[in-house]
N, CA, C and O of each residue as an XYZ file, in Angstrom:
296
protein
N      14.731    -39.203    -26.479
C      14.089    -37.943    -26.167
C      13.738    -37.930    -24.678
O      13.350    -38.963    -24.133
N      13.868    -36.777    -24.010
C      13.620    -36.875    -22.625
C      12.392    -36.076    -22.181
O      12.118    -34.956    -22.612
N      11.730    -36.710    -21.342
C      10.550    -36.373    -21.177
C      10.378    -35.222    -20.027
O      11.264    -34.811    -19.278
N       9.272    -34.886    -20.071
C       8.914    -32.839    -19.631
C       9.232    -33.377    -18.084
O       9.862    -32.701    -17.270
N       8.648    -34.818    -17.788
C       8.985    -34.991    -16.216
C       9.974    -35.148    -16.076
O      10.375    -34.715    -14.996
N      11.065    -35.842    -16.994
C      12.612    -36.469    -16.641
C      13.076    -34.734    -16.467
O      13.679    -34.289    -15.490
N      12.693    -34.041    -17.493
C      13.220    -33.031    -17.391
C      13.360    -32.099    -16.112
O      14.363    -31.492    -15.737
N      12.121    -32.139    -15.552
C      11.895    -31.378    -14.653
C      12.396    -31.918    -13.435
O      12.705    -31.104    -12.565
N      12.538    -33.143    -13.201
C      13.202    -33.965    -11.991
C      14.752    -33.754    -12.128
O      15.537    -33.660    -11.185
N      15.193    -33.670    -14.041
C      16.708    -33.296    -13.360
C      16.285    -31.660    -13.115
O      17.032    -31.317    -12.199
N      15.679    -30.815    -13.388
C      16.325    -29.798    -13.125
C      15.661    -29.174    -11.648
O      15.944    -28.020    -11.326
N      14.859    -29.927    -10.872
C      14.408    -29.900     -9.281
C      15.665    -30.374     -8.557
O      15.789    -30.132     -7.357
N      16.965    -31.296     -9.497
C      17.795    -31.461     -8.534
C      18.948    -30.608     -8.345
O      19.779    -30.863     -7.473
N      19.079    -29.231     -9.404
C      19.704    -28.290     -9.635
C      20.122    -27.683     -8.299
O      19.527    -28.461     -7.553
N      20.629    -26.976     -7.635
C      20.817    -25.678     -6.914
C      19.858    -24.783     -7.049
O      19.497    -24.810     -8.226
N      19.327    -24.088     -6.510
C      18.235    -23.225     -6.002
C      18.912    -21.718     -7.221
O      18.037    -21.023     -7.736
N      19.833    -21.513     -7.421
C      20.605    -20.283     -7.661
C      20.359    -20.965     -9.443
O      19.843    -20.389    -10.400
N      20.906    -22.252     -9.369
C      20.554    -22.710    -11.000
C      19.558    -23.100    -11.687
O      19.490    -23.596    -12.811
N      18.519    -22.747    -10.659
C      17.464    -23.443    -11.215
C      16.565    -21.934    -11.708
O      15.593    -21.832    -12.456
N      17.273    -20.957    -11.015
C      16.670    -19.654    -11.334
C      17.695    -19.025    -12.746
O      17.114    -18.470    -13.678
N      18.696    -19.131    -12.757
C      19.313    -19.162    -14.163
C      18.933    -19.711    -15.277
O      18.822    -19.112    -16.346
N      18.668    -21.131    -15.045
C      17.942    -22.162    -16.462
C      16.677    -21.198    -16.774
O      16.235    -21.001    -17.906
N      16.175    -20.635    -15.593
C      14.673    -20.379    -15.674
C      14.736    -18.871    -16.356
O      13.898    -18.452    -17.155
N      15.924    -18.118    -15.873
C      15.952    -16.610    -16.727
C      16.308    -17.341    -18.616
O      15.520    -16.908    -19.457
N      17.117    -18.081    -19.003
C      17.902    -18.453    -19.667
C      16.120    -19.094    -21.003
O      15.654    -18.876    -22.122
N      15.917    -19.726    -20.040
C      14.427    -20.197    -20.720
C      13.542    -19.000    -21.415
O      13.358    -18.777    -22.612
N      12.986    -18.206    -20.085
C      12.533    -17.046    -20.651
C      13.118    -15.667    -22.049
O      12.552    -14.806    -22.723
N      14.466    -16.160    -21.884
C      15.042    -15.361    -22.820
C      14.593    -15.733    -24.310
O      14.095    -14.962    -25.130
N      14.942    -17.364    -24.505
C      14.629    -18.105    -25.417
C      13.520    -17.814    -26.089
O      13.343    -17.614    -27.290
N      12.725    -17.812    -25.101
C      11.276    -18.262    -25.601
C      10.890    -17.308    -25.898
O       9.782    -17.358    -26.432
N      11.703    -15.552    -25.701
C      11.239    -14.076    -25.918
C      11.496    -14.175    -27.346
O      10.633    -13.902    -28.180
N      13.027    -14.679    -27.727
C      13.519    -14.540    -28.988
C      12.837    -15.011    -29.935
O      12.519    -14.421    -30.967
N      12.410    -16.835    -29.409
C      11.491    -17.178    -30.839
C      10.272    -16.336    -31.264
O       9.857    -16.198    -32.414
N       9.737    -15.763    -30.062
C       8.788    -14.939    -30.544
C       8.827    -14.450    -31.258
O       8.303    -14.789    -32.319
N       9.442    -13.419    -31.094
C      10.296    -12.236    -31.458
C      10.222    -12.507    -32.800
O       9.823    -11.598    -33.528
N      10.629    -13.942    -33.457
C      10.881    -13.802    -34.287
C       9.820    -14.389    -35.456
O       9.875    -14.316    -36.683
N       8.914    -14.952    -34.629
C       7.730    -15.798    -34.760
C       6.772    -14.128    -35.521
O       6.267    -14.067    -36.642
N       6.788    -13.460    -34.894
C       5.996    -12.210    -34.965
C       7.051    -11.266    -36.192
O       6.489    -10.760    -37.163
N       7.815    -11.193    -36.099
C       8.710    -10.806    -37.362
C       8.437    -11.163    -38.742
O       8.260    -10.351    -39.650
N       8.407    -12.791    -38.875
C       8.265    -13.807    -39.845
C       6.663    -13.273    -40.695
O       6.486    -12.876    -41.847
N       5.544    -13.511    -39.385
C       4.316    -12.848    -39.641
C       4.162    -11.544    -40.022
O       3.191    -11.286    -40.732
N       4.953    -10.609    -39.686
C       4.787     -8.971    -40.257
C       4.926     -8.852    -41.450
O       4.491     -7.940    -42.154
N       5.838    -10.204    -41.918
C       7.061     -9.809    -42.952
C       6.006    -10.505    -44.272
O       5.994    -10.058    -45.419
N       5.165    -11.677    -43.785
C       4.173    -11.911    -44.767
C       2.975    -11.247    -45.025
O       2.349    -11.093    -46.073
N       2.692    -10.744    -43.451
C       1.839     -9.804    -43.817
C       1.632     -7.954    -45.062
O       0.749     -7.267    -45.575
N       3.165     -8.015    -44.926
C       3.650     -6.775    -45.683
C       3.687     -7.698    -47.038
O       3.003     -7.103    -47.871
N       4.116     -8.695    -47.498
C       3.914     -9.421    -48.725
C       2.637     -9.334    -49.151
O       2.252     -8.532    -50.002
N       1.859    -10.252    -48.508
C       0.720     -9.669    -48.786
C      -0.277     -8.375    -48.995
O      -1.345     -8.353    -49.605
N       0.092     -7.785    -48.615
C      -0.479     -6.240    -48.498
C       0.050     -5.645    -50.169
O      -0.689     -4.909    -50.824
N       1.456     -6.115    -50.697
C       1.875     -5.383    -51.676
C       1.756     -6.406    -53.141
O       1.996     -6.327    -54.345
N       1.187     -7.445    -52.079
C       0.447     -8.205    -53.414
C      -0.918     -7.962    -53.826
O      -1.202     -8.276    -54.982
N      -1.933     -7.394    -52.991
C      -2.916     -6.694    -53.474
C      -3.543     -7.867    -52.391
O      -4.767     -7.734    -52.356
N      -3.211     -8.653    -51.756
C      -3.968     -9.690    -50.992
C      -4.600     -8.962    -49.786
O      -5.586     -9.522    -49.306
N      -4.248     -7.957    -49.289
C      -4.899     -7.584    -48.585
C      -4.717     -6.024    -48.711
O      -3.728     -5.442    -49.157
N      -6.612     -5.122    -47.921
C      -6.572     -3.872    -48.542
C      -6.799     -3.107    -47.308
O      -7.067     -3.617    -46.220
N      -6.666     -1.758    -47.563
C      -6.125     -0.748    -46.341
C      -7.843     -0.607    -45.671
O      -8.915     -0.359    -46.222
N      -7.470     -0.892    -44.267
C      -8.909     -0.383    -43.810
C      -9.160      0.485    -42.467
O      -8.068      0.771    -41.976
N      -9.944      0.857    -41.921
C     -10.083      1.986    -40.933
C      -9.522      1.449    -40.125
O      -8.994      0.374    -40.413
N      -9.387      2.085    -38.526
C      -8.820      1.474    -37.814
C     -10.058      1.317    -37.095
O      -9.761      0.641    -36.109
N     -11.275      1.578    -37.065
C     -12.443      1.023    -36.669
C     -13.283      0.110    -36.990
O     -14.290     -0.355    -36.456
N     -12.369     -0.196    -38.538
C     -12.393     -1.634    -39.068
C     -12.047     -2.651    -38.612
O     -12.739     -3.670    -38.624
N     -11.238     -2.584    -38.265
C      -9.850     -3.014    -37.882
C     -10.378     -3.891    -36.482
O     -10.473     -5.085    -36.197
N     -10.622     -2.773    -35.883
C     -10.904     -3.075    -34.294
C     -12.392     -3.847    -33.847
O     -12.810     -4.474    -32.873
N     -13.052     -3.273    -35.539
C     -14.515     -4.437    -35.058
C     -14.280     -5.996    -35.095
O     -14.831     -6.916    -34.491
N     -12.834     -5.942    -36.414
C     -12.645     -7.294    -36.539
C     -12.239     -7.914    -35.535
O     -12.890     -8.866    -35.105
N     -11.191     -7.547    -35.005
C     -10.290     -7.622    -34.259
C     -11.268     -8.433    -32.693
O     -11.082     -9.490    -32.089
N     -12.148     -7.471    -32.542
C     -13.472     -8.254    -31.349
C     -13.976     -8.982    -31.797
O     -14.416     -9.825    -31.015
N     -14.227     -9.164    -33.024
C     -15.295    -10.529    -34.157
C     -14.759    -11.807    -33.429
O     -15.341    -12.545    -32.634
N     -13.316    -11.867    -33.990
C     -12.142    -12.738    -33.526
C     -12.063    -13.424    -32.088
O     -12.045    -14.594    -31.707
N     -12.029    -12.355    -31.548
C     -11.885    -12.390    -30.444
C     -13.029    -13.424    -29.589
O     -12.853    -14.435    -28.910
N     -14.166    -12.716    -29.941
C     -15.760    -13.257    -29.501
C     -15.765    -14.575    -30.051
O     -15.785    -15.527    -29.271
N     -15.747    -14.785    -31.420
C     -15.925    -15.917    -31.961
C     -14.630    -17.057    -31.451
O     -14.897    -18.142    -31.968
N     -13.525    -17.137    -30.737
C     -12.799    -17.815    -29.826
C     -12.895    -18.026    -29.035
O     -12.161    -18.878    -28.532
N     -13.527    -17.626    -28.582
C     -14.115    -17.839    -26.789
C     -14.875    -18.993    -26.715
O     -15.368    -19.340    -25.641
């Protein structure tokens, strides 16, 4: 396994032009897993919802929770 520094030392020895390619090429990646990371989650969240696991609420519900969360992470 190669490590985040080996990594980064080979790719500091790249070309200036390739090191901005790896770097678009990276960002793409890392859009997609999202992408799909957040998909995966909608897709249980809609499971749940039509399993009765979770129930319809205001959107001022919603949004108090939503700061609860928020506050209580900090």
């Amino acid at each position: 396994m190669v490590t985040l520094e080996q990594a980064l030392d080979t790719v500091s020895k790249l070309p200036l032009e390739q090191q901005e390619m790896l770097l678009a090429i990276m960002k793409s990646r890392l859009i997609e897993i999202r992408r799909q990371e957040i998909a995966r989650d909608a897709k249980e969240a809609i499971s749940a919802f039509h399993q009765g696991q979770l129930l319809p609420k205001s959107v001022t519900e919603v949004i108090t929770e939503l700061r609860k969360t928020l506050l209580d992470n900090e």
